[in-house]
C-alpha positions in Angstrom: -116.3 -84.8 -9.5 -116.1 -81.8 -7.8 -112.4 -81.1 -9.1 -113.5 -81.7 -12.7 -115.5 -78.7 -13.5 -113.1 -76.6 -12.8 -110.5 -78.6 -14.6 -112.6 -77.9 -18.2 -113.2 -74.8 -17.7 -109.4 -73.7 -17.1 -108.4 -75.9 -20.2 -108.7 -72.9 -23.0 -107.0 -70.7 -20.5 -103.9 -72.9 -19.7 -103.5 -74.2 -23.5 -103.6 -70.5 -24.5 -100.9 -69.5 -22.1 -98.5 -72.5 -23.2 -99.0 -71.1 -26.6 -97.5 -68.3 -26.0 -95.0 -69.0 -23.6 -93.5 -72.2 -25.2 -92.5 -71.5 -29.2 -94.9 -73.0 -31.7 -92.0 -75.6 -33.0 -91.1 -77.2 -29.2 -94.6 -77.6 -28.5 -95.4 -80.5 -26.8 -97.7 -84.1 -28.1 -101.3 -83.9 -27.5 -100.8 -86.5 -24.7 -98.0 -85.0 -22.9 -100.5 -81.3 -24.0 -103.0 -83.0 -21.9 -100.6 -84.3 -19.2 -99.1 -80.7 -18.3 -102.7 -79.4 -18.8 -104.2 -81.3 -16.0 -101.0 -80.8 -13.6 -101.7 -77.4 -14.3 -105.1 -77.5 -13.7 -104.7 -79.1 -10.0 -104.9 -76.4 -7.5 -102.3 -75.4 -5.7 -104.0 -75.1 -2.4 -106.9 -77.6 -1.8 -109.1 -75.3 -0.2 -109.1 -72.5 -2.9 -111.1 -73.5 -6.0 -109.9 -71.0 -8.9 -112.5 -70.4 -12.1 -111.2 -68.6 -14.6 -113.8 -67.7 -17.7 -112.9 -69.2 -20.8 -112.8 -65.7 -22.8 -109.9 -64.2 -20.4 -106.5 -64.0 -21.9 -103.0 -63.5 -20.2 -101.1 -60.7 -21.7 -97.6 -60.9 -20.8 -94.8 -58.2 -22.4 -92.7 -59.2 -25.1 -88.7 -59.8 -24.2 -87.4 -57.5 -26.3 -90.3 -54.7 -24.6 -88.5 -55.9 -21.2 -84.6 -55.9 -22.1 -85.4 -52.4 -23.6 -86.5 -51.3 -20.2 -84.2 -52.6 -18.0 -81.1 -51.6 -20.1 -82.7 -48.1 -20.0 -82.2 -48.0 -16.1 -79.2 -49.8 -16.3 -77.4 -46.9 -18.2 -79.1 -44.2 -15.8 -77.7 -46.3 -13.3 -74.2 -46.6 -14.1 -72.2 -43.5 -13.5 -70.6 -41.3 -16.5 -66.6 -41.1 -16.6 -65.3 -37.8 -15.6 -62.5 -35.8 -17.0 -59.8 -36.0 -14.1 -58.3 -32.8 -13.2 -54.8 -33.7 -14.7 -57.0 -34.2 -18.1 -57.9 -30.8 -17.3 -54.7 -29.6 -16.7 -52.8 -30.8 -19.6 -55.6 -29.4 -22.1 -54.9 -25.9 -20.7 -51.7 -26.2 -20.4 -51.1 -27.4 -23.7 -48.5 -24.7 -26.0 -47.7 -23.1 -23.0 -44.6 -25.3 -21.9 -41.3 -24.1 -20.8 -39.6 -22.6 -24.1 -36.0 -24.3 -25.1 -32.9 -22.5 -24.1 -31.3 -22.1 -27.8 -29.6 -18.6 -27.2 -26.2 -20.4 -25.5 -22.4 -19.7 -26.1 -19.1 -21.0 -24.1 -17.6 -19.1 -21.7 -14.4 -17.1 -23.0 -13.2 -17.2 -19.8 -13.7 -20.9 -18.3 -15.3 -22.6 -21.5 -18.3 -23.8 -19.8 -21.7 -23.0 -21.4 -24.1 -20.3 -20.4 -26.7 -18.2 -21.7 -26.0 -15.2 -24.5 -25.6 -11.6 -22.8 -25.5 -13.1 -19.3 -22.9 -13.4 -16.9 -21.3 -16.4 -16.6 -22.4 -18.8 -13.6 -19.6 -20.9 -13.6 -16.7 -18.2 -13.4 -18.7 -15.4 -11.6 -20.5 -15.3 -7.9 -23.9 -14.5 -8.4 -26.2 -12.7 -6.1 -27.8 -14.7 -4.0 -31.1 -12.3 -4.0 -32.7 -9.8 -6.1 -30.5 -7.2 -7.6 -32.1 -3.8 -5.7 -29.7 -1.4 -7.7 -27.2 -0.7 -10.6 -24.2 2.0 -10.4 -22.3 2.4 -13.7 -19.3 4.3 -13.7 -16.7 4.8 -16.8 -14.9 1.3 -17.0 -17.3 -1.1 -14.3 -20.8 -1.3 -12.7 -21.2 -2.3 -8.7 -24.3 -4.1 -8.3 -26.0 -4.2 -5.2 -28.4 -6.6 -3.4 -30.2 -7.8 -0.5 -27.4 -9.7 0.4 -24.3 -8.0 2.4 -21.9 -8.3 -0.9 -21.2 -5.7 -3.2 -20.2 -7.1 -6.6 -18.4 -4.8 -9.0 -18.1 -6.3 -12.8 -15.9 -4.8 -15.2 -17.6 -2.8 -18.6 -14.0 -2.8 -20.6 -14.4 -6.7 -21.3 -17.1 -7.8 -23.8 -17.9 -10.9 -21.1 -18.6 -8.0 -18.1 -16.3 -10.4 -15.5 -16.7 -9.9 -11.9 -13.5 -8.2 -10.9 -14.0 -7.8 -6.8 -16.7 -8.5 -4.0 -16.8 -6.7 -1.1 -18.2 -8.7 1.4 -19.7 -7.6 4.8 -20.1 -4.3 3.0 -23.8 -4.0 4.6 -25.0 -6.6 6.8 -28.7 -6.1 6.2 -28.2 -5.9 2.4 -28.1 -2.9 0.3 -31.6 -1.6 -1.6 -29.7 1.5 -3.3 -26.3 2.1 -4.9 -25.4 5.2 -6.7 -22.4 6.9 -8.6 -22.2 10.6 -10.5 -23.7 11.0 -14.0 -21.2 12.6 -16.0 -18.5 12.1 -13.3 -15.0 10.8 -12.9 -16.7 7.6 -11.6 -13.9 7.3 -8.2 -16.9 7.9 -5.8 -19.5 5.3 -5.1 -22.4 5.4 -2.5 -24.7 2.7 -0.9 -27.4 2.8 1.2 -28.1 -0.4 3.7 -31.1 -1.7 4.9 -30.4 -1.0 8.1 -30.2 2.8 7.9 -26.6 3.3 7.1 -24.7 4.9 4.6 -21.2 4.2 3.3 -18.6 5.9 0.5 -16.6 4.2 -1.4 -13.8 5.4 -3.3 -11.8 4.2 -6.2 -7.6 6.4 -6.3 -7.8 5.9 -9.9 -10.3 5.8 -12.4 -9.4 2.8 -14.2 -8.8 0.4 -11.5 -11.3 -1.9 -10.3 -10.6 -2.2 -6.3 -13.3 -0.4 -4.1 -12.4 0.5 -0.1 -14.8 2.2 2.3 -13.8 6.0 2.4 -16.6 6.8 5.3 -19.7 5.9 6.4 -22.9 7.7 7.9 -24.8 5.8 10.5 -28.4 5.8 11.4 -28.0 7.6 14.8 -24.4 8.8 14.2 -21.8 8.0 16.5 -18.0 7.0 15.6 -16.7 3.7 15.4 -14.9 2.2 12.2 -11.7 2.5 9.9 -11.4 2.4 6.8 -8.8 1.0 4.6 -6.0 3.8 5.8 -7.1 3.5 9.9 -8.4 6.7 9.7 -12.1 6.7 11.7 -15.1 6.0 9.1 -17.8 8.0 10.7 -16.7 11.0 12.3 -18.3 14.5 12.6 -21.3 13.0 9.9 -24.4 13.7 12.5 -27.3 11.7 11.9 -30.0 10.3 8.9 -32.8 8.7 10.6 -34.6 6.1 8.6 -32.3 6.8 4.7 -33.9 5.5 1.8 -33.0 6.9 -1.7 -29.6 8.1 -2.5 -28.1 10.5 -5.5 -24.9 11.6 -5.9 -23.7 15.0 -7.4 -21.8 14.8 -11.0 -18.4 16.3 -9.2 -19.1 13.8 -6.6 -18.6 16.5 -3.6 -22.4 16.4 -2.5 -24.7 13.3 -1.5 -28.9 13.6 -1.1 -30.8 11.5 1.2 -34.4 11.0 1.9 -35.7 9.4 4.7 -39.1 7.6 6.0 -40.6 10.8 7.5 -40.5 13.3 3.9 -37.3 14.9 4.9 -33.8 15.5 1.8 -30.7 15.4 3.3 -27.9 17.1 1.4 -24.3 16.2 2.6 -21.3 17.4 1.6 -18.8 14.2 1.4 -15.4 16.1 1.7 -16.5 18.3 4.7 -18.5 15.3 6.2 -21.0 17.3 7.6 -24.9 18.1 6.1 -25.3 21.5 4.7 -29.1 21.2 4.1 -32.6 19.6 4.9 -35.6 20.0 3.3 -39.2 19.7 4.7 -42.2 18.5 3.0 -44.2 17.9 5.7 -46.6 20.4 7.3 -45.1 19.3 11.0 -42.2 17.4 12.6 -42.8 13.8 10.9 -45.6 14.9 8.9 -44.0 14.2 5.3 -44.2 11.5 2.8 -42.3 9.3 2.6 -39.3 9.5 0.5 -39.2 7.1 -2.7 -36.6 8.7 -4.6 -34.1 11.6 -4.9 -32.3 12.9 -8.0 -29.3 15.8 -8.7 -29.4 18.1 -11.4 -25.6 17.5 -13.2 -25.3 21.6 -12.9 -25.8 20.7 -9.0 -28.3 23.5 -9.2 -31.5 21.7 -8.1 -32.6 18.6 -6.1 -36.0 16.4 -7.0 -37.7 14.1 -4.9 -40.5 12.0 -5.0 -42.9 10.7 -2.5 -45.3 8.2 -1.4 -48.1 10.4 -1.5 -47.1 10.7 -5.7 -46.2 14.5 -5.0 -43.1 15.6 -6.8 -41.0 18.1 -5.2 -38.1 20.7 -6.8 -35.7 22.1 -4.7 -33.4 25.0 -5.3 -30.1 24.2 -3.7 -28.6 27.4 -3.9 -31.3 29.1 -2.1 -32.4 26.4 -0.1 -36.3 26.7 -0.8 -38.9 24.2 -2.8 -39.3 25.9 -6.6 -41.9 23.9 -7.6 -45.2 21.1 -6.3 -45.4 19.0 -9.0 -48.8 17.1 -9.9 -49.3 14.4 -12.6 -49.2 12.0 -10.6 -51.7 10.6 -8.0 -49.8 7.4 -7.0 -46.4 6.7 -4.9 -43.7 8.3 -6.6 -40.2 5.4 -7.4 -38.3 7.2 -10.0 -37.4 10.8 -10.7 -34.6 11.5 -12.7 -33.2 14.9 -14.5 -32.2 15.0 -18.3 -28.5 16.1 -19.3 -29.1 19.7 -20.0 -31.3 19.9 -17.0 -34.4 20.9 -18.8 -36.6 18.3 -18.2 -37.8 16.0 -14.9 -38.9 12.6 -15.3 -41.0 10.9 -12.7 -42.5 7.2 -13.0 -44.1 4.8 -10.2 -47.2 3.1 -9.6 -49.2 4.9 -11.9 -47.4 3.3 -14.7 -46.9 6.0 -17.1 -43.7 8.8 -17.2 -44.7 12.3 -16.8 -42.3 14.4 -17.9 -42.1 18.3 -16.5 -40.3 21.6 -17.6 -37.6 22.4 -15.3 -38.1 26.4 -16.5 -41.8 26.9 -15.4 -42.5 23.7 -13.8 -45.2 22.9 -15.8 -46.3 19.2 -16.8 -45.5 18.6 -20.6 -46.2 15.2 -21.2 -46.6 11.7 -20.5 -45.1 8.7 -21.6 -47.3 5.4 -21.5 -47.0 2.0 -22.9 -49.9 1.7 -25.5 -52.8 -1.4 -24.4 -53.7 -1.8 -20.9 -50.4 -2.7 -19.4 -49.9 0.0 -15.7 -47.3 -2.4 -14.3 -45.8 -0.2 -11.9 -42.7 1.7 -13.0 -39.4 1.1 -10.6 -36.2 3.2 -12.2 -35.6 5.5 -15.2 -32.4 6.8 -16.6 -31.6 9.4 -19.2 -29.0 8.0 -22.0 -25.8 10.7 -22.4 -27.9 13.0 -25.2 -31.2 13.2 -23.6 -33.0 11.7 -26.1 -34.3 8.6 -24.9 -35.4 7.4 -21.9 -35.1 4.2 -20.2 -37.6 2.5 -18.0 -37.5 -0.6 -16.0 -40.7 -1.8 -14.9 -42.7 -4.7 -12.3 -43.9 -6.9 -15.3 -40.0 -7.5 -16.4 -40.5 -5.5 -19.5 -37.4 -3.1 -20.2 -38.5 0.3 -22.6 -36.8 2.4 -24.8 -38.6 6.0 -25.0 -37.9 9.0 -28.0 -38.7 11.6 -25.6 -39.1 13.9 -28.7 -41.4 11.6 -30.5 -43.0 10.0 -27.3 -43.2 6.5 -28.4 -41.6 3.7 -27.3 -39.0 2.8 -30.1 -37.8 -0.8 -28.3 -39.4 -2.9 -25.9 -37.4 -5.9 -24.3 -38.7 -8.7 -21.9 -36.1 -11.1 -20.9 -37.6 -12.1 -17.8 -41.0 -12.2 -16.2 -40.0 -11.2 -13.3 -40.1 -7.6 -11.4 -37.2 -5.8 -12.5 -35.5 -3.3 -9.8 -32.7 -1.3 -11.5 -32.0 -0.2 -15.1 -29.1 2.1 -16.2 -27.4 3.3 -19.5 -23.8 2.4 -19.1 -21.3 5.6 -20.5 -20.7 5.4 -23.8 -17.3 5.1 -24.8 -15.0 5.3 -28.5 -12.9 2.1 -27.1 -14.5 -0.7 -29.0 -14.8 -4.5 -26.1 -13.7 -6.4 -29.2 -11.7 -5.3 -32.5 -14.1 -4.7 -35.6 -17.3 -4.4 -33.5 -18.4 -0.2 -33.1 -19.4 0.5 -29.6 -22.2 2.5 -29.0 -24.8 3.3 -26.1 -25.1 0.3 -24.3 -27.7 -0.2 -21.4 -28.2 -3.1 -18.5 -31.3 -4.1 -16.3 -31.5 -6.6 -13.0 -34.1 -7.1 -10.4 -35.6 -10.5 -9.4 -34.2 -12.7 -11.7 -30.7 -12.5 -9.4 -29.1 -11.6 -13.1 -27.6 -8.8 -15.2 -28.7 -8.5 -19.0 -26.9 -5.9 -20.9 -28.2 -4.6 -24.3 -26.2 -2.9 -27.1 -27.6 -0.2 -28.9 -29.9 -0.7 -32.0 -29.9 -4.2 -31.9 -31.2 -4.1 -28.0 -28.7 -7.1 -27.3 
């Protein structure tokens, strides 16, 4: 009797908790009510007597209460999908694919496709490195690299053919080629990366083969022939380090500068040097030597410098004129209009300050309008002197009014640094019947390509 008490007082308690547990249309008979009452009302251990008061009541949490919970947690839990970087990529990227290739025509020469205003891959040996300089003369251009070949295309043919390589003509490569402004065009020079020098003469104007006349060694010293057997270096004394090259309109006189500041003037039918020029305060103390330029009268010789002085020399006295300022950063480009009034100079700064050649006094500057500086690598005068070309780092070829002061054309075939840019002479002989030829110009660089431009139309 001792089990009973405890069995009616846990009967309100126990039905209440079936109530709410089991649904109100499965529950059970009063007999089988009473059945699972007293099985719940047996102890589970026989030494623990449990009394619950009839007035407690079990609250247990609602199943919907529960699921919300625990798929609360179960999202925190589960990680979040992350955009992959290829996702990433293809957003940015997006508009900015490679462009098509729509500007193609055949070959005239070999039929083959290739691209408008470029030379022909498939008939022509390209340079296998970047194009360091241009040399025009009156009917070809030589181009020069930093491979040993010197390539010379023909300028009479509207597809500019490759008409004779010179191989082996430096074995380090070449970084500067030069011919006279305004000259006959039968003299060419080219300056090799490993400190030599070498003339090349063409008998006739018109013809198209090239042979080494002489050659001026880093060091001197004989040794060499040239085409005739004669010796190649003879009596020419030494450079040094050379670097930029410019060659006099009557083609009789060659500058040089060198590593340490020093111009070199040589006179190429007496093969012997006639001048030097100091810019340094002491032996070794100058500048180096960036780039050299001959007035067409033959009357004065610039230079400019790493330091981004500017120096004008008078060549029949043999004494610096004038110390040009302007410009704070290496020097790359100078170059002397037509009539000899003006100096142009151009480098890192990325503008062209041009000076007057009667009191040396800064008169301007030329600079491409928003924020571009890319740094400036050639100029050229066109045959009038009224515009100026410029060939710049960030592939971007400029056409400059020098009267006006603006940049009238702007041409970026390439991205990529160009090197060289030169006008080509202008000539009355039209390439092809019924088309007027004008001015025409060229650039090359890192691309390993020539692009020549027509006047007005920049193609």
């Amino acid at each position: 009797m001792a089990l009973a008490a405890p069995s009616l007082r846990m009967l309100p308690a126990g039905s209440s908790l079936l109530s709410r547990i089991l649904p109100v249309a499965a529950s059970p008979t009063p007999r089988l009510s009473s059945a699972l009452t007293r099985q719940l009302s047996l102890p589970l251990f026989p030494s623990i007597v449990l009394a619950i008061p009839a007035s407690f009541q079990l609250s247990l949490p609602s199943i919907p209460s529960l699921l919300e919970d625990i798929w609360e947690s179960v999202l925190r839990a589960v990680p979040k999908k992350k955009t992959s970087h290829m996702k990433k990529r293809h957003r940015q990227m997006a508009g900015k694919a490679l462009k098509d290739v729509t500007a193609l025509c055949k070959c005239p020469a070999c039929g083959q496709s290739k691209r408008m205003h470029y030379l022909c891959p498939h008939c022509t040996t390209t340079h296998i490195t970047d194009i360091f300089s241009l040399a025009p003369t009156p009917t070809g251009l030589l181009s020069a690299s930093g491979s040993s070949t010197l390539h010379i295309h023909s300028t009479a043919s509207p597809t500019f053919p490759l008409v004779q390589s010179v191989n082996g003509a430096h074995r380090l490569g070449i970084h500067h080629a030069c011919t006279s402004r305004g000259g006959p065009g039968r003299v060419a020079v080219t300056a090799g990366f490993g400190g030599e020098i070498k003339i090349w003469t063409c008998k006739e104007a018109t013809a198209d083969e090239w042979a080494l006349w002489h050659e001026i060694r880093r060091g001197g010293g004989g040794g060499g022939e040239t085409a005739d057997g004669t010796d190649a270096t003879a009596d020419v004394g030494k450079t040094g380090d050379a670097w930029a090259i410019a060659l006099s309109a009557d083609e009789n006189y060659l500058a040089v500068t060198t590593h340490d500041g020093k111009i070199h003037v040589w006179d190429l039918v007496g093969k012997r040097r006639i001048q030097t020029y100091e810019t340094g305060s002491g032996a070794g103390g100058g500048s180096f030597g960036l780039a050299v330029d001959l007035s067409r009268d033959g009357r004065l010789t610039a230079s400019g410098h790493q330091s981004g002085a500017v120096y004008v020399f008078n060549n029949d006295t043999g004494r610096m004129v004038y110390s040009l300022s302007g410009l704070a950063k290496p020097v790359r480009a100078v170059a002397f209009s037509p009539g000899c009034k003006r100096l142009a100079a151009a480098g890192d700064a990325g503008i062209i300050a041009l000076y007057d050649m009667e009191h040396g006094e800064h008169v301007g500057n030329l600079s491409p309008s928003g924020s571009s500086n890319a740094w400036i690598t050639s100029i050229d005068w066109n045959g009038t002197g009224e515009y100026l070309l410029s060939g710049s780092l960030d592939g971007k070829v400029r056409v400059w009014d020098v009267e006006r002061g603006v940049c009238v054309a702007t041409h970026s075939e390439t991205d990529k640094a160009l090197w060289s840019v030169r006008w080509l002479p202008k000539s009355d002989k039209a390439p092809v019947p019924g088309m007027g030829r004008g001015e025409m110009f060229c650039a090359a660089g890192a691309n390993r390509s020539i692009t020549f431009y027509r006047e007005a139309t920049g193609i």
